[in-house]
C-alpha positions in Angstrom: -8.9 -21.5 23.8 -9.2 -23.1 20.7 -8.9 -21.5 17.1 -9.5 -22.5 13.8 -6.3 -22.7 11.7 -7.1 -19.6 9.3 -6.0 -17.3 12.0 -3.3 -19.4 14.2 -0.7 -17.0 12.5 -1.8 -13.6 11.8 0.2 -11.5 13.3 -0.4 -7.4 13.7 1.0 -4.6 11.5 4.1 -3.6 13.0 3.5 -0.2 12.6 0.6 0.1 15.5 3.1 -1.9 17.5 5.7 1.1 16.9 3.6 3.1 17.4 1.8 2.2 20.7 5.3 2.0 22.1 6.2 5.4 21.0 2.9 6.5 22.3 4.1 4.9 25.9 7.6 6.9 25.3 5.5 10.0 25.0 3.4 10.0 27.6 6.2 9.5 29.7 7.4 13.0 28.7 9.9 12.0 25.7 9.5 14.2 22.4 9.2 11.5 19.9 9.3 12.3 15.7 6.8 9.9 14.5 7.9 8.1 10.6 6.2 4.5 11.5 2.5 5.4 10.2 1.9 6.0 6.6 -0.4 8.5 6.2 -0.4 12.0 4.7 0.0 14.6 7.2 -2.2 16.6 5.7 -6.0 17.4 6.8 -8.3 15.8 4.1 -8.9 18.3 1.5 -11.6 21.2 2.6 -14.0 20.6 -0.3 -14.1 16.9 0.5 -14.6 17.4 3.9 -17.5 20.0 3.2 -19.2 17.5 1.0 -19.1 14.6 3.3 -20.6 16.5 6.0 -23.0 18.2 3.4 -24.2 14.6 2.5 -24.6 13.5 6.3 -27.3 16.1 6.4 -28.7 15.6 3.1 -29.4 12.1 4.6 -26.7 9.8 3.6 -26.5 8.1 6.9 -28.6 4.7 5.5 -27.9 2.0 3.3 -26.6 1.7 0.2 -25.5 -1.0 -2.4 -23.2 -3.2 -1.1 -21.2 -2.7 -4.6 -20.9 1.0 -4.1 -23.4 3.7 -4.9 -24.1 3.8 -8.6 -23.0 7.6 -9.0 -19.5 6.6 -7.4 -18.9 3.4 -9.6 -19.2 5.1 -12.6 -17.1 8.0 -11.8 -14.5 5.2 -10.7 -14.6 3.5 -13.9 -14.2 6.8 -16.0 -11.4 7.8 -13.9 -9.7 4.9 -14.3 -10.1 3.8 -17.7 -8.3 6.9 -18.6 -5.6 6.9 -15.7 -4.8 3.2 -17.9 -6.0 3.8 -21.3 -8.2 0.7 -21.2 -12.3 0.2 -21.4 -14.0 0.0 -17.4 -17.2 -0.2 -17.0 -19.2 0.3 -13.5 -20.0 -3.2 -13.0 -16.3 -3.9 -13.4 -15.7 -1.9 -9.5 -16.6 -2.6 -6.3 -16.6 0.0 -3.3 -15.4 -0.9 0.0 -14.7 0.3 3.7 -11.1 0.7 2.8 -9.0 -0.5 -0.3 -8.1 -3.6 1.9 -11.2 -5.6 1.0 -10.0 -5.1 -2.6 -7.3 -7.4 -1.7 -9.0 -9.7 0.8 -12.2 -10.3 -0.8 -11.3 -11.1 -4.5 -8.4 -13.7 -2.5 -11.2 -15.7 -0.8 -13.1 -15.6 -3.5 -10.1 -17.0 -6.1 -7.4 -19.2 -4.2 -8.0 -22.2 -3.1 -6.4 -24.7 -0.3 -3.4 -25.2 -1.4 -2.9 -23.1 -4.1 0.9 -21.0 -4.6 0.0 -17.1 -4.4 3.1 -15.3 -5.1 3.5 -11.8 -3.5 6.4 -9.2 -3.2 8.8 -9.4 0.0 9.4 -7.0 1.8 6.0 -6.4 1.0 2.7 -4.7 2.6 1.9 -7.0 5.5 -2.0 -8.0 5.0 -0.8 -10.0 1.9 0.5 -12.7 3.1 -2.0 -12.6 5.7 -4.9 -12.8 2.8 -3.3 -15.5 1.6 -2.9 -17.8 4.5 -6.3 -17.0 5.8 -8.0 -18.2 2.4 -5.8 -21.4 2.3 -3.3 -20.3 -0.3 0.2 -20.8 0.1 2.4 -18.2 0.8 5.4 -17.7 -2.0 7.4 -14.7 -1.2 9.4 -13.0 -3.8 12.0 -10.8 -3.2 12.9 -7.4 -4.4 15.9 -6.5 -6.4 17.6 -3.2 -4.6 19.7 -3.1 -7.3 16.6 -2.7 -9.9 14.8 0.1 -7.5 13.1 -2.8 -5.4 11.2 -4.8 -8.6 10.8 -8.0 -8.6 13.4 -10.2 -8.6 13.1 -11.6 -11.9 15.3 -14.6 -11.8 13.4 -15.7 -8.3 10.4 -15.4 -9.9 10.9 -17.8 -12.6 11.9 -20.4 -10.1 9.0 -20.2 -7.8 6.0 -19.5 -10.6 4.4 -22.9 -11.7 1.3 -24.4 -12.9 0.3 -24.6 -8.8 0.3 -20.4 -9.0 -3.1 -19.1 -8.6 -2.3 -15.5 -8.5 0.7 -12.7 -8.2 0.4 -10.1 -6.0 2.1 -6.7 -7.3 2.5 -3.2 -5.7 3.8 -0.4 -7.6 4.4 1.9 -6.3 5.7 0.1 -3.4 5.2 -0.4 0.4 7.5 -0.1 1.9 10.3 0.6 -0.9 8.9 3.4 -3.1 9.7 1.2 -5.9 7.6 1.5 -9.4 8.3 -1.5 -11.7 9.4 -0.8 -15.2 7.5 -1.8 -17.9 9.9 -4.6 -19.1 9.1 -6.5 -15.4 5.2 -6.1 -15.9 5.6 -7.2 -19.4 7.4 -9.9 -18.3 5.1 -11.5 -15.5 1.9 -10.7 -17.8 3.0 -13.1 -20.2 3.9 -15.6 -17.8 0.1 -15.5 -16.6 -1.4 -15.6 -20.1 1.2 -18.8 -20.2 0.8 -20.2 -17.3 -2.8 -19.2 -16.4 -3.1 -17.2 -13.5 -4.4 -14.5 -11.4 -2.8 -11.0 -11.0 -3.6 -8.6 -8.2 -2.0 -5.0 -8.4 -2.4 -2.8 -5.5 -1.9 0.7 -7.0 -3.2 2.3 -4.1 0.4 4.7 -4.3 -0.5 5.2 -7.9 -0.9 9.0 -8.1 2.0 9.5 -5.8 4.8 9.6 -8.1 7.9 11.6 -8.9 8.9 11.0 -12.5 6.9 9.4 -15.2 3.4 7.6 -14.3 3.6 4.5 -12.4 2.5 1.6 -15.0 -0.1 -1.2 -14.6 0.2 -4.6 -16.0 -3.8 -4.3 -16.8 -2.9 -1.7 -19.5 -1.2 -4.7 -21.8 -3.8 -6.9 -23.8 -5.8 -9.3 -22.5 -4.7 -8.8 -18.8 -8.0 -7.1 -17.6 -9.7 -10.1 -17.9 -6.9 -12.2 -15.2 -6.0 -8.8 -12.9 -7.6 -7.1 -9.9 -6.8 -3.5 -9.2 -7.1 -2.5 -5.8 -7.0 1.1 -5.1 -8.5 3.5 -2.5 -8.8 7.4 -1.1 -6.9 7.3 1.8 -3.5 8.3 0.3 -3.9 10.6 -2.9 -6.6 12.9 -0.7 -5.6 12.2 2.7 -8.7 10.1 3.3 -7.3 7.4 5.6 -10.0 7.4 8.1 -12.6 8.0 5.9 -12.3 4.1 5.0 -13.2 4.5 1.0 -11.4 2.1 -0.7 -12.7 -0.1 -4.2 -11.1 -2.7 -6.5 -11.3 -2.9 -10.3 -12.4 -6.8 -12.0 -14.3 -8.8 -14.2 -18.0 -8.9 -13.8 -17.9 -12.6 -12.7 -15.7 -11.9 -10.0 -17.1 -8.6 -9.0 -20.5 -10.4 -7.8 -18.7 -12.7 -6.1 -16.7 -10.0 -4.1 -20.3 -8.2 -3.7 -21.8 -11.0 -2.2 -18.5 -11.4 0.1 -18.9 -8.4 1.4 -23.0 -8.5 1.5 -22.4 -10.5 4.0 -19.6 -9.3 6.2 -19.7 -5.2 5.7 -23.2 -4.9 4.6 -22.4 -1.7 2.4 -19.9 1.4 2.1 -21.6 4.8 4.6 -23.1 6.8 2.0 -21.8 10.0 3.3 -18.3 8.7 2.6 -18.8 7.7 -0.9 -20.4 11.1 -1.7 -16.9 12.8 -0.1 -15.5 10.4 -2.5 -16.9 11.1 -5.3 -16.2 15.1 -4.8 -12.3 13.8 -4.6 -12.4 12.4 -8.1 -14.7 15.3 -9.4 -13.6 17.9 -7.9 -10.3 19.9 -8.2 -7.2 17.9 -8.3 -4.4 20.9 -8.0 -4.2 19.9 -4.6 -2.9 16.2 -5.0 -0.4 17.9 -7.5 0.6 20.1 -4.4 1.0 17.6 -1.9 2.8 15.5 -4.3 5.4 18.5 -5.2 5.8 18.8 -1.3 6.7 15.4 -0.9 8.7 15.2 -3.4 10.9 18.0 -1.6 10.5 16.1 1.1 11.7 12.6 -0.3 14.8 14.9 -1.6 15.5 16.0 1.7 15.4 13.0 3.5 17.6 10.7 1.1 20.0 12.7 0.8 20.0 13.3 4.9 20.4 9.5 5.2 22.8 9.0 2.5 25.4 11.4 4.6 25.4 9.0 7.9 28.3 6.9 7.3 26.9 3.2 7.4 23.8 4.6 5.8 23.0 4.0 1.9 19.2 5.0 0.5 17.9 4.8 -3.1 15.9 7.3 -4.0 12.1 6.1 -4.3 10.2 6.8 -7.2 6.8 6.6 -5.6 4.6 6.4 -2.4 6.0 8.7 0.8 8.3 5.8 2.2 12.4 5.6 2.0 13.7 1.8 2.6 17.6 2.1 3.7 20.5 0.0 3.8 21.2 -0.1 7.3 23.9 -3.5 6.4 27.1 -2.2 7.1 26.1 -1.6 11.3 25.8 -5.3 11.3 23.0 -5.1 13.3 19.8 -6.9 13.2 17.1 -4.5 11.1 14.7 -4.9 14.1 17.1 -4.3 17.1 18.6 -0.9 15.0 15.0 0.3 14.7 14.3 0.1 18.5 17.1 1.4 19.5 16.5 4.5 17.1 13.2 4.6 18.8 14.6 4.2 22.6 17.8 6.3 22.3 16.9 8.7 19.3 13.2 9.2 19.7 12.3 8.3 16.1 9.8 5.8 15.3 10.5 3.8 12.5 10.2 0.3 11.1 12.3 -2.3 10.8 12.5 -4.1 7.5 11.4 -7.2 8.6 8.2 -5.7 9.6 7.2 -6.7 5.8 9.0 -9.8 5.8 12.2 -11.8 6.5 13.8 -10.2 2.7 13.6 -6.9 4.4 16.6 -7.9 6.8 19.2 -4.9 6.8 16.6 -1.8 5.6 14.7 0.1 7.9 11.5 1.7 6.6 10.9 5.5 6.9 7.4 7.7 6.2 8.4 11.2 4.8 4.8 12.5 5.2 5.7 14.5 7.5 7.0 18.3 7.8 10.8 19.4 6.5 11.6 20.7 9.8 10.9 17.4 11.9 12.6 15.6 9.4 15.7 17.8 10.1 15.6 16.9 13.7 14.8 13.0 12.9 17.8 13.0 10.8 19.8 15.1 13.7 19.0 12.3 16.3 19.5 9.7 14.2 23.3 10.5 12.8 23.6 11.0 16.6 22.8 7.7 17.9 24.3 5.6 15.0 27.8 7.4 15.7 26.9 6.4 19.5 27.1 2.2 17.7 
């Protein structure tokens, strides 16, 4: 069978590939501590589930705007604008199934055949798939360890150029927990006002943080009219199957995104926007709860990891993911994390599940409870010591 080249290389998350194989492991009868998926543990908050089923009777089951309902938009804009200290207006957002066509969408609609779209490596997988299925190409950067996982700032200035059509940031980072300091952002924004280009910042892990407030390049001048922001529900309220997501743009290039997804979604369920829109309304004590707890939890884990010899972790500043060394066992990052999965029974990632600059980490989800993290960390100081 024949295929169009747009999707000769897209390859799957490797996180459902962990975890259909842990699955198998289960089912066979093995007891199996799950830190491949990232997603909050949690239930989604009671009063967000309440309205969401409160709107499916209230009728909410048709149509709606392919934008986003009006009411949501707005709330959106106001939320943000003073999360970043900068003017949004509802015609500057655009709801989606998911934050994902907030990074899809705004990339077909921007880069061209041909085109250099620089993006963070090891970085969230779908981004270099965006890129390769709109043309672009692909012009991985990585991530200084030493700097808490920013970018590598001396690799970026060799590899942006007048052929860059957009940078892809995430801060807080998948799958590092990094947050970039302000001197980085301030850095790469003037480079696009210099050099002309796009700048898409997934802040999706922007309310999970343990120290000061993650920053966003589209808080210095004149960057809201080059950056997307791409953002969603599914972390902060533990909303991952509600599929809510939106991203944040000029006018221009919000109809074109609208008209993207006209035509392939349709529209956002209106019973989901509504549970939305009670998750930026409503109470937020609970995301300051969740985020206390995994903050104990990120505590926990690191310094768990950082007392098996071989083992060195930096503590992450944001999002629910640790990203160890795992160098010294001279083992590829891949082979370590299978055997961790067959012999230990934890399910974890390898680094090069986001790319070939994750070589030597292995990525862990600490959404998950104190006490399984205690056994994960058990099982896994037994098997290395087995190596």
């Amino acid at each position: 069978m024949e295929f169009a080249d747009r999707v000769l290389e897209l390859e799957p998350e490797g996180a459902y590939q962990v975890l259909s194989r842990a699955q198998e492991l289960q089912a066979a009868g093995r007891d199996i501590i799950h830190l491949e998926i990232g997603q909050p543990d949690t239930p989604t908050f009671p009063n967000i589930s309440s309205a969401g089923i409160q709107a499916i009777q209230d009728g909410h089951t048709r149509y709606t705007p392919s934008a986003g309902m009006n009411d949501l938009r707005s709330a959106i804009a106001e939320y943000t604008s003073k999360r970043l200290n900068v003017k949004i207006k509802s015609s500057n957002v655009v709801v989606g199934p998911g934050a994902k066509p907030a990074l899809f969408f705004p990339t077909l609609a921007l880069v061209r055949p041909g085109d250099e779209v620089i993006y963070p490596n090891p970085g969230f997988p779908t981004y270099e798939a965006m890129i390769r299925v709109a043309g672009g190409t692909p012009v991985p950067v990585p991530l200084s360890e030493e700097d808490d996982f920013s970018f590598d700032l001396d690799a970026f200035n060799r590899l942006v150029s007048r052929n860059t059509r957009m940078v892809v940031l995430n801060s807080p980072s998948n799958p590092t927990g990094g947050v970039m300091p302000l001197s980085a952002l301030e850095h790469i924004a003037k480079t696009a006002s210099d050099l002309d280009f796009w700048v898409l910042s997934d802040e999706i892990y922007s309310r999970i943080v343990y120290s000061s407030p993650a920053p966003s390049i589209a808080s210095f001048g004149g960057m809201l009219e080059r950056t997307i922001i791409c953002d969603g529900f599914s972390k902060t309220y533990s909303m991952t199957g509600w599929r809510l997501g939106y991203g944040i743009m000029p006018e221009p290039l919000a109809e074109r995104v609208n008209l993207l997804l006209n035509h392939s979604i349709g529209c956002t369920a209106g019973f989901t926007q509504v549970a939305g829109l009670e998750a930026l309304l409503g109470p937020q004590e609970q995301v300051d709860k969740i985020v206390q707890e995994y903050r104990r939890r990120r505590d926990f884990l690191v310094a768990g990891l950082n007392q098996i010899a071989g083992m060195s972790c930096r503590n992450p500043q944001g999002s629910f993911y640790t990203f160890p060394n795992i160098k010294a066992f001279g083992i590829p990052s891949d082979q370590l994390a299978n055997y961790l999965l067959e012999e230990a029974g934890v399910a974890l990632l390898s680094g090069t599940s986001f790319g070939k600059y994750g070589e030597g980490h292995i990525r862990l989800c600490f959404a998950n409870s104190i006490e399984n993290l205690e056994i994960a960390l058990e099982r896994l100081k037994s098997a290395l010591d087995k190596l």
